[in-house]
C-alpha angles and dihedrals in degrees: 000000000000090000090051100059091036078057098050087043092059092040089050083039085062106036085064094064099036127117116170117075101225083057105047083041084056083047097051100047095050082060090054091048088060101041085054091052115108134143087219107114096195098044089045074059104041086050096049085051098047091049086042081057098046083053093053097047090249098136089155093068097035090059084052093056094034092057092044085059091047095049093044109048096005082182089071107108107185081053090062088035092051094045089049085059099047089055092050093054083049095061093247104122091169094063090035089060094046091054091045091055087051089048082045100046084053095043114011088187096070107140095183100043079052098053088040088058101040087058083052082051101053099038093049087056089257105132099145096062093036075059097055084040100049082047097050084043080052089061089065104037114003093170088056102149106262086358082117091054104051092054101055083045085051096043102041091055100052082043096053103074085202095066 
């Protein structure tokens, strides 16, 4: 476990320097690969089922796993994490929020639960706080691919008092 998290420092270390985005997508995905790591057979399998399900549109089901993981080991970050995206997918932002704070609250770097919550922001008419979140988001990774972008958007909007 120590390794683990000295591993995802350097990787985070690293993803806040990076520029190009092959590399920061290498760098990203080696931090997946460690937030998905556990010794736990049956939530390896749980968690194979509930992102089986996500691929299928089976939102339904994926919550079910998702919730078992989160029952059964709640410090568990990438769990809360799945089960925020499959509500998503579902259409219900508000669980999907409360599920993002708990993957949050276990990894605050979690660049994809970030992103995740920034999208509920914007589309529920919240840009003030997308645009904390995208900031925050910038912290980790401020040469994020369109992450620029979406900040100047963000900020010339709420800029504009016509919009």
């Amino acid at each position: 476990m120590p390794d683990r998290l000295h591993q995802l420092d350097e990787l985070f270390q690293r993803l806040r320097t990076a520029t190009a985005p092959l590399e920061i997508e290498a760098l990203q995905q080696g931090i997946w690969q460690l937030w998905l790591e556990t010794d736990d057979v049956a939530l390896n399998k749980c968690m194979e089922s509930g992102m089986r399900a996500i691929a299928a549109e089976d939102y339904a089901r994926a919550i079910i796993d998702f919730t078992w993981i989160v029952d059964h080991n709640p410090a568990f970050p990438e769990g809360w994490n799945k089960r925020a995206t499959a509500y998503y997918l579902r259409g219900e932002y508000r669980a999907s929020l409360l599920d993002i704070s708990q993957t949050l609250r276990r990894e605050p770097r979690h660049f994809g639960a970030l992103s995740g919550k920034a999208t509920i922001q914007r589309l529920i008419g919240d840009d003030h706080g997308a645009l904390r979140t995208l900031r925050r988001l910038s912290r980790l990774c401020p040469h994020l691919p369109g992450l620029q972008a979406q900040l100047l958007d963000l900020q010339n909007r709420l800029d504009d008092p016509t919009s």
